[in-house]
C-alpha positions as CSV (number, residue, x, y, z in Angstrom):
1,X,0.0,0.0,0.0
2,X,1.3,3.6,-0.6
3,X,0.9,6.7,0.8
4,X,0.7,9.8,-1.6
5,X,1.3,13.3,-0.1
6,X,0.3,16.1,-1.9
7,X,2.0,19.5,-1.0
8,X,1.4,22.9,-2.4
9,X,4.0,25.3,-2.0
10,X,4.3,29.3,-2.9
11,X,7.5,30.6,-1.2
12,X,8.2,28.2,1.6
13,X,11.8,28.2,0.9
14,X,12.6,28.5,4.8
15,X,9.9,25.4,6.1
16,X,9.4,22.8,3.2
17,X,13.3,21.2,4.2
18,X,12.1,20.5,7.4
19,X,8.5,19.7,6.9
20,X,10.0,17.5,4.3
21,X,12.5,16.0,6.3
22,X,10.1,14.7,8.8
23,X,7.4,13.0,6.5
24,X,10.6,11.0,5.1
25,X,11.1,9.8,8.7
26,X,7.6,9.2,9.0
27,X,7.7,5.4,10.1
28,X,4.1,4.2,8.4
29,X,5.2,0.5,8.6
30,X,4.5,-1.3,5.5
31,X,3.1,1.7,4.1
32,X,5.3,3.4,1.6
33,X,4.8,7.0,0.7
34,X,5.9,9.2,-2.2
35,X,5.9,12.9,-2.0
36,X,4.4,15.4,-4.5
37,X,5.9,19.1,-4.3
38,X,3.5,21.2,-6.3
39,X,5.3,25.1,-6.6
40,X,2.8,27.4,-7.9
41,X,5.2,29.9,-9.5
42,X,7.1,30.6,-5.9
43,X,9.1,33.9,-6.4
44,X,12.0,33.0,-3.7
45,X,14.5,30.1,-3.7
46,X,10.9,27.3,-3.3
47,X,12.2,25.7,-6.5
48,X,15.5,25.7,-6.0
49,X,15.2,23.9,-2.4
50,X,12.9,21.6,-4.0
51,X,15.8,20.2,-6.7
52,X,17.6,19.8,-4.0
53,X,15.6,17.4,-1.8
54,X,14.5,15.9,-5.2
55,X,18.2,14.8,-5.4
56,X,18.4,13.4,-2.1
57,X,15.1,11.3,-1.6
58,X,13.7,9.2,-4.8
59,X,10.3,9.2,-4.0
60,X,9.7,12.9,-4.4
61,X,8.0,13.8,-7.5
62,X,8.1,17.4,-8.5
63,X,6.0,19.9,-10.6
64,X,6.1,23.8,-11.3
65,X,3.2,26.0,-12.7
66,X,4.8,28.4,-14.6
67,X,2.0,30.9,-13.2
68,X,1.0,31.9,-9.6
69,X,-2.7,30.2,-10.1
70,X,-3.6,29.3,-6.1
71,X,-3.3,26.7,-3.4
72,X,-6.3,24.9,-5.3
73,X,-4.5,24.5,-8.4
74,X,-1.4,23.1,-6.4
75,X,-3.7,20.9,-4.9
76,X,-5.7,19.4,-8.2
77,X,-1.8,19.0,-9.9
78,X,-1.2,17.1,-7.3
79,X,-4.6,15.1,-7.2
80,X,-4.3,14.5,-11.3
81,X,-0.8,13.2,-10.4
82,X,-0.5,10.8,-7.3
83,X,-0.1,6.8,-7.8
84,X,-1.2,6.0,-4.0
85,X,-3.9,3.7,-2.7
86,X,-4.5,6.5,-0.1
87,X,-4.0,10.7,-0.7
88,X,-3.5,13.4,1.7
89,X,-2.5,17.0,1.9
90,X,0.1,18.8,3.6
91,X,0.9,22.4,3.7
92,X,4.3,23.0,3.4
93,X,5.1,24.9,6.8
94,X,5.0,23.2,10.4
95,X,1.6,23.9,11.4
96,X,0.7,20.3,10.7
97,X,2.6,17.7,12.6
98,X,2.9,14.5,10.0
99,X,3.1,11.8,12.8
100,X,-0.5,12.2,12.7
101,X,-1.4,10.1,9.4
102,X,-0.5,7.4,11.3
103,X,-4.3,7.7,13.5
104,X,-5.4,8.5,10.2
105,X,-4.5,6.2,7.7
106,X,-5.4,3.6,10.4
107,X,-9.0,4.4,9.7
108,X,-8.8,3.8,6.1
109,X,-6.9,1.0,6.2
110,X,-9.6,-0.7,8.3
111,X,-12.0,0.4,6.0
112,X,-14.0,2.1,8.7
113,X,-14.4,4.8,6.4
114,X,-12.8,6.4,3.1
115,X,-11.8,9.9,4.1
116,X,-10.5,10.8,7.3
117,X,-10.1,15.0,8.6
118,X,-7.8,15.7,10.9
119,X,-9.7,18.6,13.3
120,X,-7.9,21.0,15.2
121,X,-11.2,22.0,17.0
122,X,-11.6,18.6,18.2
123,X,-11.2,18.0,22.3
124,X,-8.2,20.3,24.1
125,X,-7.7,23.4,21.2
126,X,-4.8,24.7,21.2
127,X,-2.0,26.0,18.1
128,X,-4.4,29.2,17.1
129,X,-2.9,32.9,17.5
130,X,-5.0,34.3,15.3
131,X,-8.5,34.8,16.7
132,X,-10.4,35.9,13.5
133,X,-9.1,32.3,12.1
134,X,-10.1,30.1,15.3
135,X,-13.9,31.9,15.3
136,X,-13.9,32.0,11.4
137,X,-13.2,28.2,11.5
138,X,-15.7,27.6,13.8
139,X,-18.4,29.8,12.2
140,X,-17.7,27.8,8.5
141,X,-17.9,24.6,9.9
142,X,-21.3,26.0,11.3
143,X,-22.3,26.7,7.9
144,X,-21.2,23.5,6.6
145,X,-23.0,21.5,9.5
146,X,-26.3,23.2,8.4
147,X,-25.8,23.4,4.2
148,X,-25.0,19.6,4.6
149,X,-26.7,17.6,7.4
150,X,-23.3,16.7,8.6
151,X,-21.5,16.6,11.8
152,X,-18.1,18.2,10.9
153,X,-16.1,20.6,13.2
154,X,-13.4,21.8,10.6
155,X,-14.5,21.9,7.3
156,X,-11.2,24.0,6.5
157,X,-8.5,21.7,8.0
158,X,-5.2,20.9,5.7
159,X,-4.8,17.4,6.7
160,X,-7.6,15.4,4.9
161,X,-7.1,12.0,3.9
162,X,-8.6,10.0,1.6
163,X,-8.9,6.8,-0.7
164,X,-8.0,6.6,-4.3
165,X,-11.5,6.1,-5.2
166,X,-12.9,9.5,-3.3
167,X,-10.0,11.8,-4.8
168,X,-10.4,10.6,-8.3
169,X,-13.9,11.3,-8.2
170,X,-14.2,14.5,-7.1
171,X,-13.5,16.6,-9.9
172,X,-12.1,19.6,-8.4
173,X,-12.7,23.1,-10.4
174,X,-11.0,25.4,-7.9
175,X,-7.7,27.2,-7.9
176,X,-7.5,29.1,-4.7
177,X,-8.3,28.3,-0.8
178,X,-11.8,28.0,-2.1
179,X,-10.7,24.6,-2.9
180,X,-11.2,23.4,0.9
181,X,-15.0,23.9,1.0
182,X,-15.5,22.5,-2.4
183,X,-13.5,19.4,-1.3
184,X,-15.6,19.1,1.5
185,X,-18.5,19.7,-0.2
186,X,-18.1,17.2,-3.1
187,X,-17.3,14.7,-0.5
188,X,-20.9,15.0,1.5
189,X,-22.9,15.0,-2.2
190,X,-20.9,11.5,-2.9
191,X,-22.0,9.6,-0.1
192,X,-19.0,9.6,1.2
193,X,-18.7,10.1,5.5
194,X,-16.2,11.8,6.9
195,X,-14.8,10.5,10.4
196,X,-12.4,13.5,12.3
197,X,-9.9,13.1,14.8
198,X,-8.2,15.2,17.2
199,X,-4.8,16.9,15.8
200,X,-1.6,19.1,16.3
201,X,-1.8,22.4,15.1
202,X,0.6,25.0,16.1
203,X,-0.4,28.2,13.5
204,X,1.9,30.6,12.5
205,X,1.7,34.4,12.3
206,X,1.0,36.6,8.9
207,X,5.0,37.6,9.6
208,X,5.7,33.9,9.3
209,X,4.0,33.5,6.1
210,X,0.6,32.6,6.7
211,X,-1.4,33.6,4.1
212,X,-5.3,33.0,4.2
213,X,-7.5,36.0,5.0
214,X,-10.7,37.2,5.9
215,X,-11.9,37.3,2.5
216,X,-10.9,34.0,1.7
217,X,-13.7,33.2,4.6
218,X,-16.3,34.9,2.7
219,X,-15.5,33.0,-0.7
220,X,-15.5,29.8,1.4
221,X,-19.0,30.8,2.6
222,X,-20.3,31.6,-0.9
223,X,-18.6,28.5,-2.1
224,X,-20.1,26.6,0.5
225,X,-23.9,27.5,-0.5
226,X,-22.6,27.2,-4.4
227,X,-21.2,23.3,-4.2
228,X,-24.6,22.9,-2.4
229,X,-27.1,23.5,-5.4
230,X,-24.4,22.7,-8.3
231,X,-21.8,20.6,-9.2
């Protein structure tokens, strides 16, 4: 069985070494994994440190845009790319520890379900310095909870896992962070359920390079309602 991790990047020249670094020592048993850097036209040295780690590990598969298009066109790259039983997405900072796909994957493997969230609002929240995000969080998952009938506490999480079978047939359209709720959304209208589980999270500051904003909350909102009614 194989892993497939999918990671945008646009400029994380300073964090994708290390977050790379630790999935490669991710002990997942008989699992193997192979990584897929996505950089969406980075403008510092992204590229560059991605050769590099290319070099050193073989199962890192790498792909450029040759325009800045969004996290969501990283992200569908990636998707239209990955060999894997089993997909999942990782940011390349550190806000997401990987040594939890191991909880995860678990519950695939089992086959107690197909896709698997990893929720930082679940049980003892910690990791968010940025209140507008926490509450903003909340309030879309809310939204999602209601638009849906389904029990979900964060629709916008990073670390969502899934089969084969669920990513191949979503048919993603979007190129920005709108492509979290449309994930989401495409995943309730399947049939699919959705089992979360408690996670690390440990955000980092807009100085650090974090880069979703209000607005991208109000898109996810209209997306939200959108993905509802149409495909």
């Amino acid at each position: 069985m194989k892993l497939s991790i999918i990671i945008p990047v646009y400029n994380e020249e300073k964090t994708l070494p290390k977050i790379v670094e630790k999935l490669e020592k991710l002990d997942l048993g008989d699992i193997s994994k192979e990584i897929l850097i996505v950089n969406d036209a980075s403008t510092d040295s992204s590229a560059e440190a991605m050769k590099i780690l290319g070099k050193k590990y073989r199962n890192i598969i790498i792909f450029n845009h040759e325009k800045n298009q969004g996290k969501g066109a990283a992200i569908r790259t990636g998707f239209s790319n990955f060999t894997g039983d089993i997909a999942v997405i990782q940011d390349g900072d550190l806000e997401y520890n990987p040594e939890d796909f191991k909880r995860m994957i678990k519950l695939i493997i089992e086959k107690k379900t197909k896709v698997v969230y990893g929720s930082r609002l679940l049980g003892r929240v910690t990791g968010f310095n940025i209140a507008s995000h926490y509450y903003g969080n909340l309030f879309l998952s809310f939204i999602t909870q209601i638009l849906y009938n389904a029990k979900i506490t964060d629709m916008e999480t990073c670390y969502k896992m899934m089969s084969r079978e669920v990513a191949k047939n979503l048919k993603l359209k979007s190129n920005g962070f709108n492509i979290e709720p449309e994930i989401t959304a495409k995943i309730i209208k399947r049939g699919y359920k959705i089992i979360e589980i408690p996670i690390n999270y440990n955000c980092r500051t807009f100085e650090e390079g974090k880069k979703i904003t209000w607005r991208d909350g109000i898109v996810a909102v209209y997306c939200l309602f959108k993905y509802r009614f149409f495909n």
